[in-house]
NUSEFI-459250 format. One line per 4 residues: number of its first residue (from 1); for each residue x negated, y negated, z negated of C-alpha. Coordinates in steps of 0.2 Angstrom, whole numbers, always signed. Example, Ala and Ser with C-alpha at 12.3 -4.5 7.8 and 13.67 -1.06 7.14 Angstrom:
% NUSEFI-459250
1) -62:+22:-39 | -68:+5:-36
***
This chain:
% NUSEFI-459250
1) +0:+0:+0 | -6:-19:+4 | -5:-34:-7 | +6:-40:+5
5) +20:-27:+3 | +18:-29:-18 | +19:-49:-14 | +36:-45:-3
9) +44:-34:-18 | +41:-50:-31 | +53:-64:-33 | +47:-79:-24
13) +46:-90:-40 | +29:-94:-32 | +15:-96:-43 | +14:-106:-60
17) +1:-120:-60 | -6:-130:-74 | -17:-144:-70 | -34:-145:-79
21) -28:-160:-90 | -14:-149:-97 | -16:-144:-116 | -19:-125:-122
25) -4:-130:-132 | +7:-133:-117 | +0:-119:-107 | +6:-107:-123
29) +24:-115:-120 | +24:-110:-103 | +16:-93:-105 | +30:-90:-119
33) +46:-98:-109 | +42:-89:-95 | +38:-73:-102 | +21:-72:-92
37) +4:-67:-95 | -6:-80:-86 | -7:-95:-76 | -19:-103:-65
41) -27:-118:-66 | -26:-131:-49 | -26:-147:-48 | -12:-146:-33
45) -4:-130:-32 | -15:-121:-20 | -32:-123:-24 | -36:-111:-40
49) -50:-120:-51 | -47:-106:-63 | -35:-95:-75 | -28:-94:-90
53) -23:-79:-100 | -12:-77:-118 | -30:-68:-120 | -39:-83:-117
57) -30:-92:-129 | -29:-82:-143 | -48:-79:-141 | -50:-97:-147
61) -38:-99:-160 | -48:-82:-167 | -64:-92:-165 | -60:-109:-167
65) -43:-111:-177 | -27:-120:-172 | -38:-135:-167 | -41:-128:-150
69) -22:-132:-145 | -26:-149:-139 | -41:-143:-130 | -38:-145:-111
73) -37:-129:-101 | -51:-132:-91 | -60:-129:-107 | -55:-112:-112
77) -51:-105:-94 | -59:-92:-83 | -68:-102:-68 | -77:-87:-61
81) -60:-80:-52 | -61:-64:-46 | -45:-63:-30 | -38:-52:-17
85) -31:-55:+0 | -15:-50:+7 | -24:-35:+19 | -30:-30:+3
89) -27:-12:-3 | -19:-9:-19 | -29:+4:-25 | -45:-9:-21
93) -37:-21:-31 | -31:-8:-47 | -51:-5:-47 | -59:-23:-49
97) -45:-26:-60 | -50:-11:-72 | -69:-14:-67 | -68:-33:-72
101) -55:-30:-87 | -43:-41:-81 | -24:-41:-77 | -21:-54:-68
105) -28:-58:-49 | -23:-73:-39 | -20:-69:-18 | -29:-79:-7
109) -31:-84:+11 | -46:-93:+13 | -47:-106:-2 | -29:-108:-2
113) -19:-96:-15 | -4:-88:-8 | +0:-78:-23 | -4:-70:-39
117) -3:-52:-44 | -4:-43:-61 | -9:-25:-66 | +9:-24:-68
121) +14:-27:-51 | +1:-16:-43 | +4:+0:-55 | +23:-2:-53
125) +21:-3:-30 | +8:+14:-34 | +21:+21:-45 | +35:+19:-29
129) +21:+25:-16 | +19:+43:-27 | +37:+43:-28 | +41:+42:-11
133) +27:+56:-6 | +35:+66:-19 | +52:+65:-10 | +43:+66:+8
137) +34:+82:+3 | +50:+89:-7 | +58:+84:+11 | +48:+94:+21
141) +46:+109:+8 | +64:+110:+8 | +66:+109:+27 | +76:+91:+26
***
């Protein structure tokens, strides 16, 4: 499967964006009313400066206290981004995700990011892919 197909299967709520200047404490609200793991950080929506995980910020807070909630993002967040591209495949991408211990991965064509895919999202389009071998080969067992 291609990260193109995963991309296809998701809502198109496009990607959430915080800008550098955006505190750690208002990238926690987001995270928490959205019910997402991560965000990335541009400074227009397309161009990914870096990310920020729920992991990120509570690797501060463990380090540095409550303090670090005023912080700006582009203190705390991940710069060296590791991203896929739509041609990808998944199985490629579920390997530098568990290589790099990461999960999430934004999708890029060129410098511009066109998505943003987490560990989630690839184990549940691997999940559908065995399923439908499973039916294809019960198929052909069966003589359907």
């Amino acid at each position: 499967m291609l990260v193109s197909q995963i991309l296809k299967s998701k809502p198109d709520d496009g990607v959430v964006t915080v800008t550098p200047a955006t505190t750690v404490a208002q990238t926690a609200e987001i995270l928490s009313s959205r019910r997402i793991g991560a965000v990335i950080v541009s400074p227009d929506g397309k161009r990914a400066l870096g990310i920020v995980s729920e992991r990120d910020i509570v690797r501060e807070i463990g380090l540095r206290g409550f303090g670090c909630m005023t912080d700006t993002v582009d203190k705390i967040m991940t710069a060296n981004l590791v991203g896929c591209r739509r041609e990808d495949r998944a199985d490629d991408v579920l390997q530098k995700m568990t290589d790099g211990r990461f999960r999430h991965m934004p999708v890029m064509d060129g410098n511009q990011m066109v998505g943003l895919i987490s560990i989630g999202d690839v184990v549940k389009a691997r999940l559908n892919e065995l399923a439908a071998e499973k039916d294809a080969l019960e198929g052909m067992i069966k003589g359907f």
